[in-house]
C-alpha positions in Angstrom: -175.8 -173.4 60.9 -176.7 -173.3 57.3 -175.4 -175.7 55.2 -173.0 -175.3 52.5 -174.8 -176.4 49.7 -177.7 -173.4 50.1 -174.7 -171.0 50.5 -173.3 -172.4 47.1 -177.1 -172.1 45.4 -177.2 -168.2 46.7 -174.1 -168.0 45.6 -174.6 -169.2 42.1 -178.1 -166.8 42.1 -176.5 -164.0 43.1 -173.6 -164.5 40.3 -176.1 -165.5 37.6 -178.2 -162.2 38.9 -175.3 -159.7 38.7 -174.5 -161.5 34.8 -177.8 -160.7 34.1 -177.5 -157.2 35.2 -174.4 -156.5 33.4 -175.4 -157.8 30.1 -178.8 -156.0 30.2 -176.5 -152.6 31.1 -173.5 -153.5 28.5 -176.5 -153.4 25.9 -175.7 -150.2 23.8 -178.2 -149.1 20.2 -176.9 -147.5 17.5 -178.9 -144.0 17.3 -178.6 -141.4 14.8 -176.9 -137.7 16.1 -175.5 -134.7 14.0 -172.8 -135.0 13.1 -171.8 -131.2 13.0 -174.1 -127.3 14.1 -176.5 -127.4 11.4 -179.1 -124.9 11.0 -182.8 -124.9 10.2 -182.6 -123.6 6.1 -181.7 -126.4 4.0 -182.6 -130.2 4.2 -180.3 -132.8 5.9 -177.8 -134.4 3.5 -175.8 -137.8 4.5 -172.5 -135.4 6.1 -174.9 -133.4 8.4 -175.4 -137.1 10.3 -173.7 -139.6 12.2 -174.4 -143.2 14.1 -173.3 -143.3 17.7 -174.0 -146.5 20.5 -175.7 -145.7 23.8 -177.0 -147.9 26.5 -180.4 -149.0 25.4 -182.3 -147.8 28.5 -180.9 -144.2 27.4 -182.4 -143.9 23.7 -185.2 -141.1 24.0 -188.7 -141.9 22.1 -188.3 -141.0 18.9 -184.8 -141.2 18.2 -183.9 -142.5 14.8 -181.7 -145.3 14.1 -181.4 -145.2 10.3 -179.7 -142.1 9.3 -181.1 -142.5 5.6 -185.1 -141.6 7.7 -183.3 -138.1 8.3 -181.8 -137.6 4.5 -183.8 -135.0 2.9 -185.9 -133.6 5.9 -185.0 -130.0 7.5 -185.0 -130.1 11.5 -187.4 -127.8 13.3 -185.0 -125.8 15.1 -181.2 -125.3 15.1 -179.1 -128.6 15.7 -175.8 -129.0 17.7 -172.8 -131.6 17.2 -173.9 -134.5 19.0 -177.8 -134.0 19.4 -180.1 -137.1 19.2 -182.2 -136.9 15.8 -185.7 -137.3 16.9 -188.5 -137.9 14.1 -191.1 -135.6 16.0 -188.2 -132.9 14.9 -187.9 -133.2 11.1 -190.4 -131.7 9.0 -191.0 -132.2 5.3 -191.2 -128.7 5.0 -188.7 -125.8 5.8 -189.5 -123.9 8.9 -190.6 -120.1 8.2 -187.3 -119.0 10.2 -184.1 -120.8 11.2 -184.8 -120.9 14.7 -188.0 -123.3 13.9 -190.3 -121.1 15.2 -193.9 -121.2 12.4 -195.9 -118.0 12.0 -199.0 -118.6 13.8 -202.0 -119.0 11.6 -203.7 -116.1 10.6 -201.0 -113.6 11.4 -198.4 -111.8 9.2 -194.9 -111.0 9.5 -192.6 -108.1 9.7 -189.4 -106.6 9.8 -189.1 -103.5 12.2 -185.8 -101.8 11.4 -183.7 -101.3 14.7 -180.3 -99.5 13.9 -179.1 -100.3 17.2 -178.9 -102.6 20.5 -180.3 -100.0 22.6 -183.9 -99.8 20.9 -183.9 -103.7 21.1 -183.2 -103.7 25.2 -179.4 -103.9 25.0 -179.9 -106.9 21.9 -181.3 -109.1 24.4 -184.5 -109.7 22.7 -184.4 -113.5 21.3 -187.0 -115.2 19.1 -189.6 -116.3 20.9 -189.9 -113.1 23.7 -192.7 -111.4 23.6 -192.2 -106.9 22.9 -194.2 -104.1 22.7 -193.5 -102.3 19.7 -193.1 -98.2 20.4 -192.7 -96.0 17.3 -191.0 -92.6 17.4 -191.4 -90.3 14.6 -188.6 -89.2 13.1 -188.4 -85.2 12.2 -188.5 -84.8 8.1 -190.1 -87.8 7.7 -192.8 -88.3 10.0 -195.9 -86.1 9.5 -195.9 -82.6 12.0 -197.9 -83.2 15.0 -197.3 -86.6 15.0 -196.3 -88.1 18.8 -194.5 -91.5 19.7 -197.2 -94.0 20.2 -197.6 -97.9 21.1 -198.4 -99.7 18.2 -198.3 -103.0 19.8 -198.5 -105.0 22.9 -197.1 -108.1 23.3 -196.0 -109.3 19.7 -194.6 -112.9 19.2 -190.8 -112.3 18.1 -190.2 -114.6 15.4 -186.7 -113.7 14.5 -183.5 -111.3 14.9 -181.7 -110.5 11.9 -178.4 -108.8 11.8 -177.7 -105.4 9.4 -177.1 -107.9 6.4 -180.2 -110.2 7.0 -178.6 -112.9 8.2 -179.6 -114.6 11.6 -178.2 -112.5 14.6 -175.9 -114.0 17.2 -177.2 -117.7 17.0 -175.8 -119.3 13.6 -174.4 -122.1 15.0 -171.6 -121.7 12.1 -170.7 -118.3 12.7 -167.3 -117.8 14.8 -166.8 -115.8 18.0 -165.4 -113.1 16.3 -167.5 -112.6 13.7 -170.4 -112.6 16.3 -168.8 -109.5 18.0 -168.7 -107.6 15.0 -172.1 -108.6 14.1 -174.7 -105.4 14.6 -178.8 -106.0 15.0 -180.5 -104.8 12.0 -184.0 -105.7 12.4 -186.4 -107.9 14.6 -189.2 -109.9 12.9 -192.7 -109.7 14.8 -196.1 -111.1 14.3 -199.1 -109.0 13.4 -202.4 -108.9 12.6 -203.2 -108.2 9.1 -205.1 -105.1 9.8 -201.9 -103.6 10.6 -200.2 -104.1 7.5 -200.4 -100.5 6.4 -199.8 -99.0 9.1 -196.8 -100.5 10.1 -195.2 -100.1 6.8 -196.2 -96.4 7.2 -194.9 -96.2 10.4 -191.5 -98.2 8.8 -191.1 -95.2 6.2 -191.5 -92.7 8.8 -190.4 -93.6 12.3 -187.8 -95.8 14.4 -188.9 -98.1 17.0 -188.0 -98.9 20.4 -188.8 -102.4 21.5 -189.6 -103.7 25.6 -189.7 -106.6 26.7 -193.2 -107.8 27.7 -193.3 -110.9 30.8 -195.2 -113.9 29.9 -199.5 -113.4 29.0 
């Protein structure tokens, strides 16, 4: 039979063990969060930030800890009530949209006009997706002879705008309501400079009917 004094020594390691446990668990950092839906246009002032405690193992890399490291910078992308404030996602400069998307080096950007849901696939397109860009020339305006024609394969959609230039559908401020009565006004694409002119020709002349292109 085993004696009682090992029985009291496992015992004792086993309590000290599950002590040791606990503490290490009960260990909670302070991180930084937002404190309330802030968008990517203007830099982050004290009010936009919050300190919260989670259990240490928990804190992702890059989390700051010192909400006065986020004062001044403007996120990369849309933030949410109660998202971790990472440094890789601050930037000392303001994003060239407010979903955080950049325009890629070399490229320019514009505006096609869509005047309504349907030329946009049902307003489903979403910064980011990749469209081919169809224009259709509009009678009156468009020279005679002139035939609807791809102009574009697979552009890089930087940003949806709504009929008065504000973001479409994904403020993080706007209200349910005010998101229904919201109507697409224009999506922001990627192109090459070469096709400067001819897009804004093809702006002053035709409307355009966007598809959705899979993944390259």
């Amino acid at each position: 039979m085993i004696g009682q004094r090992p029985l009291v020594a496992l015992a004792l390691v086993a309590g000290a063990l599950a002590g040791i446990l606990y503490y290490v668990g009960a260990q909670r950092s302070p991180i930084v969060v937002a404190a309330r839906d802030v968008d990517a246009t203007h830099p982050l002032v004290a009010d936009d930030l919050t300190i919260v405690s989670i259990p240490a193992d928990s804190v992702p890399a890059g989390a700051l800890v010192d909400a006065s490291a986020a004062v001044g910078k403007l996120p990369r992308a849309p933030l949410w009530r109660g998202q971790v404030i990472l440094d890789p996602a601050l930037s000392d400069d303001a994003a060239s949209f407010h979903t955080g998307l950049a325009l890629p080096v070399g490229l320019r950007a514009v505006a096609l006009p869509v005047s309504s849901a349907a030329q946009a696939v049902g307003g489903s397109i979403v910064p980011g997706a990749r469209v081919d860009v169809i224009a259709v020339p509009v009678a009156g305006r468009a020279p005679p002879g002139r035939t609807s024609e791809l102009l574009l394969q697979g552009a890089m959609v930087l940003d949806v705008r709504s009929e008065t230039g504000s973001p479409y559908g994904t403020a993080p401020s706007k209200s349910v309501a005010s998101s229904l009565n919201e109507r697409i006004g224009s999506v922001v694409v990627a192109i090459d400079p070469l096709d400067e002119v001819r897009f804004a020709d093809r702006i002053a002349t035709s409307m355009f009917v966007l598809t959705l292109a899979g993944a390259r």
